[in-house]
VEXFI-714874 format. One record per atom (N, C-alpha, C, CB): atom name; residue number from 0; x, y, z; residue in three letters. Coordinates in steps of 0.05 Angstrom, whole numbers. Glycine has a CB too. Layout:
N
+------+------+--------+--------+--------+------+
| name | resi |   east |  north |     up | resn |
+------+------+--------+--------+--------+------+
|   CA |  NUM |      X |      Y |      Z |  ALA |
...
+------+------+--------+--------+--------+------+
This chain:
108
+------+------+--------+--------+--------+------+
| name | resi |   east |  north |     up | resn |
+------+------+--------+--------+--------+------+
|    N |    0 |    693 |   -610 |  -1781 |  UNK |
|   CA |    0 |    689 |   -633 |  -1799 |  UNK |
|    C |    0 |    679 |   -657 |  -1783 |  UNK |
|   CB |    0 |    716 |   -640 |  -1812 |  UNK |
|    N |    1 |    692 |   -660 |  -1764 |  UNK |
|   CA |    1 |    684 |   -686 |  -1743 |  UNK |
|    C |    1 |    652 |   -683 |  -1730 |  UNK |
|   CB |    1 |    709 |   -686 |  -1713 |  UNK |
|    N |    2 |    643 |   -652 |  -1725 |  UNK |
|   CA |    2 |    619 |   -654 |  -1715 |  UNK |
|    C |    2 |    603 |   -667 |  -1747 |  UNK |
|   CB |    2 |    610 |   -621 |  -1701 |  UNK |
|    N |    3 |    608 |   -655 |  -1771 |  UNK |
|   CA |    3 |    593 |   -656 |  -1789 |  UNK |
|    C |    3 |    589 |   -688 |  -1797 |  UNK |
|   CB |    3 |    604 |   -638 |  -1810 |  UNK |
|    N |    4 |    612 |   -704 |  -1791 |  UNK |
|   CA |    4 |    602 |   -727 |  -1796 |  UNK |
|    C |    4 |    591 |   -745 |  -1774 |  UNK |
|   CB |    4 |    619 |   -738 |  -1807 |  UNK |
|    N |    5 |    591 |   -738 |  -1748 |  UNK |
|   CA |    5 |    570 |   -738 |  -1728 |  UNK |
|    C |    5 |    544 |   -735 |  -1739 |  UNK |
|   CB |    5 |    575 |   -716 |  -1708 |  UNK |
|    N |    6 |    538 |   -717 |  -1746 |  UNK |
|   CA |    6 |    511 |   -699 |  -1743 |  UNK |
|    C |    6 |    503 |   -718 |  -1770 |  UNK |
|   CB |    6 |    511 |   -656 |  -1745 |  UNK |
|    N |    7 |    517 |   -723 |  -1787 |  UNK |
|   CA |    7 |    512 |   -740 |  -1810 |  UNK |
|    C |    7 |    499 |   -766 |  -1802 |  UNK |
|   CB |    7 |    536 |   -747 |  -1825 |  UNK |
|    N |    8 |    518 |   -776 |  -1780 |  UNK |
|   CA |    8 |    509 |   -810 |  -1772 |  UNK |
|    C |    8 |    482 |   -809 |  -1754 |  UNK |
|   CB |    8 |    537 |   -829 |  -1751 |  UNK |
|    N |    9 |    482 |   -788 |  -1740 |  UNK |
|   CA |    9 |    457 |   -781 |  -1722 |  UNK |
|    C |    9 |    427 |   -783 |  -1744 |  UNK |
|   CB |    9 |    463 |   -746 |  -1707 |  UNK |
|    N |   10 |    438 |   -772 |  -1762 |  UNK |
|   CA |   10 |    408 |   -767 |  -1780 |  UNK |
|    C |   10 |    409 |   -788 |  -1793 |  UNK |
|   CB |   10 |    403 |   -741 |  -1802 |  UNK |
|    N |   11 |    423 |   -804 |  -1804 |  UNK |
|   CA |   11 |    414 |   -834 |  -1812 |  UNK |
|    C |   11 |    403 |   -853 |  -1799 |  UNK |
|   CB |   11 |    431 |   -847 |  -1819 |  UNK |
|    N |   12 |    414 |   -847 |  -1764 |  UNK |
|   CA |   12 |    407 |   -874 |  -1750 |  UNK |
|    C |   12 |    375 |   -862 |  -1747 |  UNK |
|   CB |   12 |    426 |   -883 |  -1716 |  UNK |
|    N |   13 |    372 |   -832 |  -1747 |  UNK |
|   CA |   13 |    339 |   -829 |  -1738 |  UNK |
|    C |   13 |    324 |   -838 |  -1767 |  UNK |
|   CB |   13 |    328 |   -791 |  -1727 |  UNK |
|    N |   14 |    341 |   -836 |  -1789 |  UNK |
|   CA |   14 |    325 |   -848 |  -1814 |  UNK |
|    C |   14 |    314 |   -870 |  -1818 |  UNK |
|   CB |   14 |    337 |   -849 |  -1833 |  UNK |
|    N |   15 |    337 |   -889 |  -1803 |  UNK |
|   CA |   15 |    336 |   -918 |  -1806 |  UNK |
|    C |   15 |    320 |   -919 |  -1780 |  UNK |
|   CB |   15 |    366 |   -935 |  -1808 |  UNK |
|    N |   16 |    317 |   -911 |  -1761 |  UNK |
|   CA |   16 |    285 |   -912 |  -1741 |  UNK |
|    C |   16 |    263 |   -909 |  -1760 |  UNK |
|   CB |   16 |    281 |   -884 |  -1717 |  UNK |
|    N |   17 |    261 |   -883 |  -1770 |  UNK |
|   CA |   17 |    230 |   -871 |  -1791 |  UNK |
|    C |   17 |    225 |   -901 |  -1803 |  UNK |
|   CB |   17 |    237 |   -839 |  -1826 |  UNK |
|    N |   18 |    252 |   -910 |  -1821 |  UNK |
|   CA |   18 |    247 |   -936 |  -1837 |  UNK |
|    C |   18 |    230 |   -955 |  -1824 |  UNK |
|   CB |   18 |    270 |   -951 |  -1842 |  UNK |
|    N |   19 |    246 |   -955 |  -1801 |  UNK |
|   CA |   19 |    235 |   -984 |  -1784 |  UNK |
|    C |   19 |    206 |   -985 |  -1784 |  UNK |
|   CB |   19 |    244 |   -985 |  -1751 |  UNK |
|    N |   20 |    195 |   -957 |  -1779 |  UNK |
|   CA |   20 |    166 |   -943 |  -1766 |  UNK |
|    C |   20 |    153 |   -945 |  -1791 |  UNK |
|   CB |   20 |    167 |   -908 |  -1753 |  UNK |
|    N |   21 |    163 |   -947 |  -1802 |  UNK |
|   CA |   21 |    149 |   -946 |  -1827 |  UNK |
|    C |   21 |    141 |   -972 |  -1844 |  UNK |
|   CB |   21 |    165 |   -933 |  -1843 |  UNK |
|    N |   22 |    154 |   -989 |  -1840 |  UNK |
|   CA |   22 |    154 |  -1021 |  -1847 |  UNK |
|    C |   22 |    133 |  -1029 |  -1825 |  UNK |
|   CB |   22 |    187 |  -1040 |  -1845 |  UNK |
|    N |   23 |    132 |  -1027 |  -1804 |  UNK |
|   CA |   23 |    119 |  -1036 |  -1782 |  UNK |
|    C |   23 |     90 |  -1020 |  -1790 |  UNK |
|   CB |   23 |    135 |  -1027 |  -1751 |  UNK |
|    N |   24 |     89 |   -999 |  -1795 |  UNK |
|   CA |   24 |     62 |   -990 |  -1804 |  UNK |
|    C |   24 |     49 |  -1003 |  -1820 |  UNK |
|   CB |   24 |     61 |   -968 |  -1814 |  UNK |
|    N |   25 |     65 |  -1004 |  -1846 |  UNK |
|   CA |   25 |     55 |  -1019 |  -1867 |  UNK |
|    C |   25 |     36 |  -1045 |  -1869 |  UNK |
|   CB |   25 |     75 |  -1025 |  -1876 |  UNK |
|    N |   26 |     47 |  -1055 |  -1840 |  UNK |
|   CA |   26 |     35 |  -1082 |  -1830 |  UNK |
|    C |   26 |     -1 |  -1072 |  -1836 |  UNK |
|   CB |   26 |     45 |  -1090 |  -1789 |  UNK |
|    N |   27 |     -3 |  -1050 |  -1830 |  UNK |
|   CA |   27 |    -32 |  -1045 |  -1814 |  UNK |
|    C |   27 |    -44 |  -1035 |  -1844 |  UNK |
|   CB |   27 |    -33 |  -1019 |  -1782 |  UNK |
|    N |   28 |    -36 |  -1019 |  -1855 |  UNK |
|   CA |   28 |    -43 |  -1021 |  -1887 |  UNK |
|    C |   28 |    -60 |  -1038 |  -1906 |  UNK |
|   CB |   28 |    -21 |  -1025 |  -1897 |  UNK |
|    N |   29 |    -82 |  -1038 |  -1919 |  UNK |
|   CA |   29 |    -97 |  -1076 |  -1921 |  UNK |
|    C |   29 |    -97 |  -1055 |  -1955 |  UNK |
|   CB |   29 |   -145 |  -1093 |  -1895 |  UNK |
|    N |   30 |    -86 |  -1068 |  -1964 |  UNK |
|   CA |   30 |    -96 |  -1077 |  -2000 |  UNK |
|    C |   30 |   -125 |  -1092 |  -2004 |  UNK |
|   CB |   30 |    -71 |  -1102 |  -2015 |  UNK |
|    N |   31 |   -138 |  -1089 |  -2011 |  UNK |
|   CA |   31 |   -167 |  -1106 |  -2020 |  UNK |
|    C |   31 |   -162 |  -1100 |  -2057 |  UNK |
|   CB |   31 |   -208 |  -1084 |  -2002 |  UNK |
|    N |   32 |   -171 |  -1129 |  -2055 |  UNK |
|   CA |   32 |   -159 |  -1144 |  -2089 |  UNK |
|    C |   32 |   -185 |  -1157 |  -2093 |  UNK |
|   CB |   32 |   -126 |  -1173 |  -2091 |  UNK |
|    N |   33 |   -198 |  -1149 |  -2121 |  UNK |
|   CA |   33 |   -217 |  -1176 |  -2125 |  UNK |
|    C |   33 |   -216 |  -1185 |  -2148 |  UNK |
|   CB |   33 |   -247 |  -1174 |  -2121 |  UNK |
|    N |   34 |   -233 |  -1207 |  -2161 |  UNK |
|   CA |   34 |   -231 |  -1212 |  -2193 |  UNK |
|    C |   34 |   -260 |  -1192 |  -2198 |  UNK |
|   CB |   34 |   -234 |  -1253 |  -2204 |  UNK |
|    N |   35 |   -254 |  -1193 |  -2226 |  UNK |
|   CA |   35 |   -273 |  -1180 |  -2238 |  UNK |
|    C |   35 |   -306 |  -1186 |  -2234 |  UNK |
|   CB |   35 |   -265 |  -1183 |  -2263 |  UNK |
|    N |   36 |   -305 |  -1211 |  -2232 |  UNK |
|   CA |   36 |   -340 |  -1224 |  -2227 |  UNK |
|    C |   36 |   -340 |  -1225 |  -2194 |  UNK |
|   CB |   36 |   -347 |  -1266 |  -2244 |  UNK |
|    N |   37 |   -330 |  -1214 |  -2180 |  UNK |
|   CA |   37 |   -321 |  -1221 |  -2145 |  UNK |
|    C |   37 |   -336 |  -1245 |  -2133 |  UNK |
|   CB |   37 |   -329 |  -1193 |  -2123 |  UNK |
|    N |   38 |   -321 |  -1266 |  -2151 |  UNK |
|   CA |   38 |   -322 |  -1294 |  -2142 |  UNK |
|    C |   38 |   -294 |  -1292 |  -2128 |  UNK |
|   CB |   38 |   -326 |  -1318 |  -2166 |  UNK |
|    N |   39 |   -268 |  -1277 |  -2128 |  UNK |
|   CA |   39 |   -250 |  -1282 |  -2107 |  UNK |
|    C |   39 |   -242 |  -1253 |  -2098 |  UNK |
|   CB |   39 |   -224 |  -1300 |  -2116 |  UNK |
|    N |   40 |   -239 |  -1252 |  -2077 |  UNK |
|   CA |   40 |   -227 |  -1234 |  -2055 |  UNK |
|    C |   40 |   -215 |  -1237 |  -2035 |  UNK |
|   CB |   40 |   -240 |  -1223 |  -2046 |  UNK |
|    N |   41 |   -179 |  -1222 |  -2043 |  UNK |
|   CA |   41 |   -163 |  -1232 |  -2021 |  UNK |
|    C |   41 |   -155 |  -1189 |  -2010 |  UNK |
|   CB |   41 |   -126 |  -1260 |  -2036 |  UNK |
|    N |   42 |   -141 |  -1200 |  -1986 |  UNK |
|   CA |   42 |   -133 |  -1182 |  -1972 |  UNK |
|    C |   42 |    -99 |  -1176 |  -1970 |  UNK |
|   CB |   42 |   -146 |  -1188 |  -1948 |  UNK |
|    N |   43 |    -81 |  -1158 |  -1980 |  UNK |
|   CA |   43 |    -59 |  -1164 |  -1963 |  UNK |
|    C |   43 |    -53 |  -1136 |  -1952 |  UNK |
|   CB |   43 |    -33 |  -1178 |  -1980 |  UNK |
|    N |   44 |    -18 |  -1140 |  -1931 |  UNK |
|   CA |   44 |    -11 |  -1118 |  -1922 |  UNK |
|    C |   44 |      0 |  -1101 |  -1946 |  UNK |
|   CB |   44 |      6 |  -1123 |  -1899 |  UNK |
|    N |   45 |     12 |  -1069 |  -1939 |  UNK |
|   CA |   45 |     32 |  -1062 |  -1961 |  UNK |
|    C |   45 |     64 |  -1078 |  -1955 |  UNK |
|   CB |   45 |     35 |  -1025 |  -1962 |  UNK |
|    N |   46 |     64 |  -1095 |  -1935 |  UNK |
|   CA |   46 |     84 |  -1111 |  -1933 |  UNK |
|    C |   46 |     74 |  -1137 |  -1944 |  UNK |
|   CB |   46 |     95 |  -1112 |  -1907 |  UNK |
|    N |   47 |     66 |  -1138 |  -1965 |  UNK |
|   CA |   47 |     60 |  -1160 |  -1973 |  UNK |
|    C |   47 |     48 |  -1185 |  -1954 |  UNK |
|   CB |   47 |     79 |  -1166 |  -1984 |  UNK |
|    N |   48 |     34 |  -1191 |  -1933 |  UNK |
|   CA |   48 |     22 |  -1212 |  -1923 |  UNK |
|    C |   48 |     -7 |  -1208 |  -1927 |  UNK |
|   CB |   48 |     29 |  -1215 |  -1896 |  UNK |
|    N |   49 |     -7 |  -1245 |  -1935 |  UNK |
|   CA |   49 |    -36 |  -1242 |  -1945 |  UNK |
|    C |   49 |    -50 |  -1239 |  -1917 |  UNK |
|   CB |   49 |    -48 |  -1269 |  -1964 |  UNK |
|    N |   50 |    -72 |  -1233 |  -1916 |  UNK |
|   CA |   50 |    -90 |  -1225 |  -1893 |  UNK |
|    C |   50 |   -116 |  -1248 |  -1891 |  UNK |
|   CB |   50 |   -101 |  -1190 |  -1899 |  UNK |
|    N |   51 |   -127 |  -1239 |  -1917 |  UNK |
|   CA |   51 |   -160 |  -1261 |  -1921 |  UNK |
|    C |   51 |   -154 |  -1268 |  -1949 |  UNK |
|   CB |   51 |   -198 |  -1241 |  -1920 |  UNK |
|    N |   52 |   -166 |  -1287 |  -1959 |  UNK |
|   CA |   52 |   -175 |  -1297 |  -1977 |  UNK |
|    C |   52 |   -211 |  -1304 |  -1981 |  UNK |
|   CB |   52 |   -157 |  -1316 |  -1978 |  UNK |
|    N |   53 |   -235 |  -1297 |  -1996 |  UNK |
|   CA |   53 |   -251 |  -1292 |  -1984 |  UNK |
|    C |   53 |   -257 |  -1309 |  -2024 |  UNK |
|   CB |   53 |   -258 |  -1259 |  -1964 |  UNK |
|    N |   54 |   -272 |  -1338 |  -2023 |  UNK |
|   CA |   54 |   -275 |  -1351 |  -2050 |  UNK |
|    C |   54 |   -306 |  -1357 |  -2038 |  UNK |
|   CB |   54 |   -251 |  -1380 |  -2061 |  UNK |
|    N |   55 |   -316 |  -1352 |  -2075 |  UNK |
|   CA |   55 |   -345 |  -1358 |  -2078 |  UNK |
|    C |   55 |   -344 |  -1393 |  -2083 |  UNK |
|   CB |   55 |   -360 |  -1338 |  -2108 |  UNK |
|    N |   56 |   -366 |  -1399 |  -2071 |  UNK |
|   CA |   56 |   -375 |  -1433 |  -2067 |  UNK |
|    C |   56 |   -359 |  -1445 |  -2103 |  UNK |
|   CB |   56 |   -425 |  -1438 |  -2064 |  UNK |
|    N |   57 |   -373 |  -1428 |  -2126 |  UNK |
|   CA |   57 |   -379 |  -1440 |  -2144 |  UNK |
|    C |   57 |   -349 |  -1435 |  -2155 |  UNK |
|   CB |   57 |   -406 |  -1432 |  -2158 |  UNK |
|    N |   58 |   -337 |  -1427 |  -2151 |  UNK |
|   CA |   58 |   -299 |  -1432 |  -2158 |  UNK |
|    C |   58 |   -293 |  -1457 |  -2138 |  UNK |
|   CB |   58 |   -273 |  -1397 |  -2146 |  UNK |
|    N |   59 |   -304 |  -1461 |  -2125 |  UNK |
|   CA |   59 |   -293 |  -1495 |  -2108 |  UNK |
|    C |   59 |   -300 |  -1518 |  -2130 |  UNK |
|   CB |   59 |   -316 |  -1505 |  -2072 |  UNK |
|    N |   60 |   -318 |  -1518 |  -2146 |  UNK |
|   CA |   60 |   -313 |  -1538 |  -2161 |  UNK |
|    C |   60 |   -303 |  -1533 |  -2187 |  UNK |
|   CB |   60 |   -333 |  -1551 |  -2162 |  UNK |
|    N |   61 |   -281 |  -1516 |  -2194 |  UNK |
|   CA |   61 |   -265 |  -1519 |  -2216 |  UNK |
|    C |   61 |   -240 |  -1509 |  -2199 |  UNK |
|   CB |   61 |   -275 |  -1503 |  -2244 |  UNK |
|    N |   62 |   -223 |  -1531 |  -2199 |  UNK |
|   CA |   62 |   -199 |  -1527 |  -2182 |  UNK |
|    C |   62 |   -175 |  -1515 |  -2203 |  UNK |
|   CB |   62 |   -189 |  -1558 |  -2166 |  UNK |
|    N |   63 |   -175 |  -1516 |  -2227 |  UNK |
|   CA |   63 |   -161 |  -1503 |  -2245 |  UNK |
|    C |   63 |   -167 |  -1470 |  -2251 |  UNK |
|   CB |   63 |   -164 |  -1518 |  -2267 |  UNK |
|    N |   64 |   -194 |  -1468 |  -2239 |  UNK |
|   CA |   64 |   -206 |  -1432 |  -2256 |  UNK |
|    C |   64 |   -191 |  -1433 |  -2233 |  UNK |
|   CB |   64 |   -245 |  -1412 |  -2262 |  UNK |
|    N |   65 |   -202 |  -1435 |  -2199 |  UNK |
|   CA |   65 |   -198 |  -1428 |  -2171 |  UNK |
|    C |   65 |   -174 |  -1420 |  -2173 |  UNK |
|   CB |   65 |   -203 |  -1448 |  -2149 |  UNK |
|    N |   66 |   -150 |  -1444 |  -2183 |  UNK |
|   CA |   66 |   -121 |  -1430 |  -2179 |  UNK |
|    C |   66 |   -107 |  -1417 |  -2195 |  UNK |
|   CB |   66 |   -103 |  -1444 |  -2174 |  UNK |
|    N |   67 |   -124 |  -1412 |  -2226 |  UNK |
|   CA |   67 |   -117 |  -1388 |  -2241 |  UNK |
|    C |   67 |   -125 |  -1358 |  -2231 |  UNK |
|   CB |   67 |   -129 |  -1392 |  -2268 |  UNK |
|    N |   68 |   -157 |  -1359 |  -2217 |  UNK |
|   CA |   68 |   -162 |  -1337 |  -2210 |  UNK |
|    C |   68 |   -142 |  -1325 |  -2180 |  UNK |
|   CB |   68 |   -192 |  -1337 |  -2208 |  UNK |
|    N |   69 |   -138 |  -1344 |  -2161 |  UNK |
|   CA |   69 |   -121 |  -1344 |  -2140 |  UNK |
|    C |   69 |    -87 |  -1324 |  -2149 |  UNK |
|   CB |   69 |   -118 |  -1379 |  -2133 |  UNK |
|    N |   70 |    -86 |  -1340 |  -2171 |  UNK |
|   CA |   70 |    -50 |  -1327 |  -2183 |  UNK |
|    C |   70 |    -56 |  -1297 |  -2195 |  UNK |
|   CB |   70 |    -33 |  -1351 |  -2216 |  UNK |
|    N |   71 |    -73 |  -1293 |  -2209 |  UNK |
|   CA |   71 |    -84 |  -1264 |  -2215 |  UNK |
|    C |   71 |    -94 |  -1249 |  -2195 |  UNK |
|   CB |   71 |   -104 |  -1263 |  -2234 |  UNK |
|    N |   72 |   -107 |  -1253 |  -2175 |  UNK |
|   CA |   72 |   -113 |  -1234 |  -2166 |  UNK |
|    C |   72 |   -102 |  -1222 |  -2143 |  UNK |
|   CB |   72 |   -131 |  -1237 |  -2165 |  UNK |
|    N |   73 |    -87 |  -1249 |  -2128 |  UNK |
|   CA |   73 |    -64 |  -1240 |  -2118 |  UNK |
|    C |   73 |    -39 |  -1225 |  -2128 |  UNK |
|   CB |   73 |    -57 |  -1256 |  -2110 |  UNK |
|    N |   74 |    -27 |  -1232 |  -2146 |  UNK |
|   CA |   74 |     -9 |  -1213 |  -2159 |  UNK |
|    C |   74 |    -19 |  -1192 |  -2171 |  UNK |
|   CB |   74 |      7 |  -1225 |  -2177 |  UNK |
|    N |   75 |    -40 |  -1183 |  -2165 |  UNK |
|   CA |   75 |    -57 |  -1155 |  -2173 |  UNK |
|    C |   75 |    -46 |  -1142 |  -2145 |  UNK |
|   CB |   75 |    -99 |  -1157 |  -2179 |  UNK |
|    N |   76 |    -53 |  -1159 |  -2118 |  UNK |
|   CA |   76 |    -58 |  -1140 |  -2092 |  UNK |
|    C |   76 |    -27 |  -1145 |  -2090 |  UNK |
|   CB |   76 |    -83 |  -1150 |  -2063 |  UNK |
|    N |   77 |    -11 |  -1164 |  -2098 |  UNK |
|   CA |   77 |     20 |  -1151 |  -2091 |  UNK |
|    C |   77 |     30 |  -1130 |  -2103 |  UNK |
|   CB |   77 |     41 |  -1167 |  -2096 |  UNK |
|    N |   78 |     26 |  -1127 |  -2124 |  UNK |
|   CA |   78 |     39 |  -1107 |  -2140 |  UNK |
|    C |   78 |     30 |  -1082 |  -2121 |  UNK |
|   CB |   78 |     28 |  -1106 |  -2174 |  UNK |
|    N |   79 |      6 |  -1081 |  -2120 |  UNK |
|   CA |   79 |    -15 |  -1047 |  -2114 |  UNK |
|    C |   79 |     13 |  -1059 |  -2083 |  UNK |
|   CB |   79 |    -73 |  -1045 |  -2107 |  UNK |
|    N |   80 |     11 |  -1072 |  -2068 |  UNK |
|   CA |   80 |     23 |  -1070 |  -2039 |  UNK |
|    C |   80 |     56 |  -1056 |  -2048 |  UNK |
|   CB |   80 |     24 |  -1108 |  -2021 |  UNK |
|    N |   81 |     75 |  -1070 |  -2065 |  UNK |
|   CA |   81 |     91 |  -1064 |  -2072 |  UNK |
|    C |   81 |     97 |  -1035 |  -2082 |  UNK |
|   CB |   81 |     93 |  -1080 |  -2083 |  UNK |
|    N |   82 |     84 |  -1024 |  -2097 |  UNK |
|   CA |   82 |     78 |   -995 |  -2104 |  UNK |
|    C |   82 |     81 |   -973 |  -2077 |  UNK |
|   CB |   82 |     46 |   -995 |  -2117 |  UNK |
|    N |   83 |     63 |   -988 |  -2058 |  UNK |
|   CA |   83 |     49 |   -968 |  -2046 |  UNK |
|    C |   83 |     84 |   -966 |  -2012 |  UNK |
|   CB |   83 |      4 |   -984 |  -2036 |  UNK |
|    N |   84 |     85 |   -994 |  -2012 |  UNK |
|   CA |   84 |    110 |  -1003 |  -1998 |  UNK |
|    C |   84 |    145 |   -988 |  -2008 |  UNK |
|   CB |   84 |    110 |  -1037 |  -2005 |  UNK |
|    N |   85 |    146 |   -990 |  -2036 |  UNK |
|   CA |   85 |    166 |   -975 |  -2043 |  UNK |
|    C |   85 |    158 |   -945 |  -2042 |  UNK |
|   CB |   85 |    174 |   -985 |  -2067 |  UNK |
|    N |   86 |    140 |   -922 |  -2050 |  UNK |
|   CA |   86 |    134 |   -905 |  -2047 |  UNK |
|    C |   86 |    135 |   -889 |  -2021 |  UNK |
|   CB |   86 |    119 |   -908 |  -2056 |  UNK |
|    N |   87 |    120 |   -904 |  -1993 |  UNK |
|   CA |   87 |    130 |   -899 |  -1973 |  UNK |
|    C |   87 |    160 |   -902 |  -1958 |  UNK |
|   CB |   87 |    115 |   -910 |  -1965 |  UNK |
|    N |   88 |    174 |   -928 |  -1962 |  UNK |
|   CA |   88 |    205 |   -924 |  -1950 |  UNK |
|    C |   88 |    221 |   -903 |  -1974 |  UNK |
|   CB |   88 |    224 |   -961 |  -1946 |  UNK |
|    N |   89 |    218 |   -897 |  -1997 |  UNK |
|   CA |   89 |    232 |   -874 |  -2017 |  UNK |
|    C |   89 |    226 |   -847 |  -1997 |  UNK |
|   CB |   89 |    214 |   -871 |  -2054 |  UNK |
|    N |   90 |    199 |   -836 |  -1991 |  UNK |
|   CA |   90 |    195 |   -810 |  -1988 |  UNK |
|    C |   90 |    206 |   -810 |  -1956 |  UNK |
|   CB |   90 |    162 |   -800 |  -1994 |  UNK |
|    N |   91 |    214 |   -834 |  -1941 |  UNK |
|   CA |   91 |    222 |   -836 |  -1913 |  UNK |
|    C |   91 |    254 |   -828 |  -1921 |  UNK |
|   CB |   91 |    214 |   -871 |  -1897 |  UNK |
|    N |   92 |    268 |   -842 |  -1935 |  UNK |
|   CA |   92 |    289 |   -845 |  -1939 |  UNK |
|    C |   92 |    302 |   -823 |  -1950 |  UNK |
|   CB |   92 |    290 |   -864 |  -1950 |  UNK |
|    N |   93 |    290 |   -811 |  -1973 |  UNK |
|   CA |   93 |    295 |   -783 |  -1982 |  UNK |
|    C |   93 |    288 |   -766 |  -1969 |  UNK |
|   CB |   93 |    286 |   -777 |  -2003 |  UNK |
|    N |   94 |    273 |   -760 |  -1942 |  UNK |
|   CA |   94 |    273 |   -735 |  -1923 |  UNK |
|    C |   94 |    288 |   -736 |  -1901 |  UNK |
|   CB |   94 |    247 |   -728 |  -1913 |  UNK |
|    N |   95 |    311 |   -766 |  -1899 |  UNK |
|   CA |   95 |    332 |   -769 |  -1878 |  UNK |
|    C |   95 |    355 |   -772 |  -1883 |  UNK |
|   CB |   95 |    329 |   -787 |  -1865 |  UNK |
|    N |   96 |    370 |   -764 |  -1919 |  UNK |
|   CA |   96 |    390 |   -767 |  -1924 |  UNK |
|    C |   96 |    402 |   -739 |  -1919 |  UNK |
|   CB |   96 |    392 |   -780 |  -1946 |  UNK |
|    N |   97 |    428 |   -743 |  -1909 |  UNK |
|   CA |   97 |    440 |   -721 |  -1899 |  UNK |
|    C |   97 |    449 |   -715 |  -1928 |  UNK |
|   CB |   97 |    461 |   -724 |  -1874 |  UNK |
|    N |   98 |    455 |   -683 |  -1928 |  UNK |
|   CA |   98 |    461 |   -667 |  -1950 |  UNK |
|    C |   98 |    499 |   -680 |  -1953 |  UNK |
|   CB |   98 |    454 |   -628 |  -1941 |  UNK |
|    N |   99 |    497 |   -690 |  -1973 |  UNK |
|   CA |   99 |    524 |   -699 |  -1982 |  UNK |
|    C |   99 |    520 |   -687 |  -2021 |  UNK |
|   CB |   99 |    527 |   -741 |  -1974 |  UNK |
|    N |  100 |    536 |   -663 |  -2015 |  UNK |
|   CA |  100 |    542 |   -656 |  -2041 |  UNK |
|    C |  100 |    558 |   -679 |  -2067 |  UNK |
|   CB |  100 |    561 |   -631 |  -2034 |  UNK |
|    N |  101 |    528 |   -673 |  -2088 |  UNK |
|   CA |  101 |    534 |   -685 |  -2109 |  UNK |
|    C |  101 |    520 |   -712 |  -2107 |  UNK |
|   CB |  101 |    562 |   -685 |  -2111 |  UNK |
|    N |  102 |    508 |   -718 |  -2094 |  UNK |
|   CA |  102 |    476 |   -742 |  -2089 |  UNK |
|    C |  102 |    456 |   -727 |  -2082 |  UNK |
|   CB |  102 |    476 |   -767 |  -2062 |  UNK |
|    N |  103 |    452 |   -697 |  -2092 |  UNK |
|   CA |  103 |    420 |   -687 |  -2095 |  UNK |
|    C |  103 |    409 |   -713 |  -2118 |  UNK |
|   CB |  103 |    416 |   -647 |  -2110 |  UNK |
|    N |  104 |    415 |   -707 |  -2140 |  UNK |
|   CA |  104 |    403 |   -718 |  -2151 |  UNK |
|    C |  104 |    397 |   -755 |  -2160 |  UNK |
|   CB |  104 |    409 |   -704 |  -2164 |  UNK |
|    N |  105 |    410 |   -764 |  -2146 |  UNK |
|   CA |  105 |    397 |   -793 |  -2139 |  UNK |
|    C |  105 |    374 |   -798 |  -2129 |  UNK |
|   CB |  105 |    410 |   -806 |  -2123 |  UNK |
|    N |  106 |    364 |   -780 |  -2123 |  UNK |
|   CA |  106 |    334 |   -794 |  -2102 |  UNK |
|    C |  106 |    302 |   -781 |  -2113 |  UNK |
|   CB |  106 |    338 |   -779 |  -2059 |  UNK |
|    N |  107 |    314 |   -772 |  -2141 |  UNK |
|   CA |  107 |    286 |   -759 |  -2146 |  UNK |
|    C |  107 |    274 |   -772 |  -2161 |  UNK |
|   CB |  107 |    284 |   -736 |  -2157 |  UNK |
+------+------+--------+--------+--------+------+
């Protein structure tokens, strides 16, 4: 029994490494987001940091379109980052939980 909950804590702490490795990857990950007319183009990580922001001349003189299109099209490239961010630490996390009968089915 005592090895088994050993061998239990051993495979979490290497889980919670994979995790780590895995968030740190993410960094390197680039989302590319544009508007529909690609007058704006931003960049982020799947850890959410924006990277570039990349605006056409002619959105500089309407400072109201500029920061409507800014709020849309960024929360376009967070979401896709978020998706892609939760998907990766789930399939990390579910191939490092130790077999504890009766939590198979939580992780599917």
């Amino acid at each position: 029994m005592f090895g088994d909950i050993m061998g239990m804590m051993g495979k979490i702490k290497e889980t919670q490494a994979k995790v780590e490795a895995t968030k740190k990857r993410l960094d390197t990950v680039l989302i590319d987001e544009k508007s529909s007319d690609d007058l704006l183009k931003v960049t982020v990580t799947a850890n959410k940091q924006i990277r570039n922001i990349t605006i056409d001349d002619s959105l500089l003189q309407d400072k109201e379109m500029l920061e409507d299109y800014l709020v849309t099209v960024l929360n376009k490239a967070i979401e896709k980052a978020k998706i892609i961010s939760e998907t990766e630490l789930a399939a990390v996390a579910k191939e490092g939980m130790p077999n504890i009968p009766g939590m198979d089915g939580m992780f599917k």
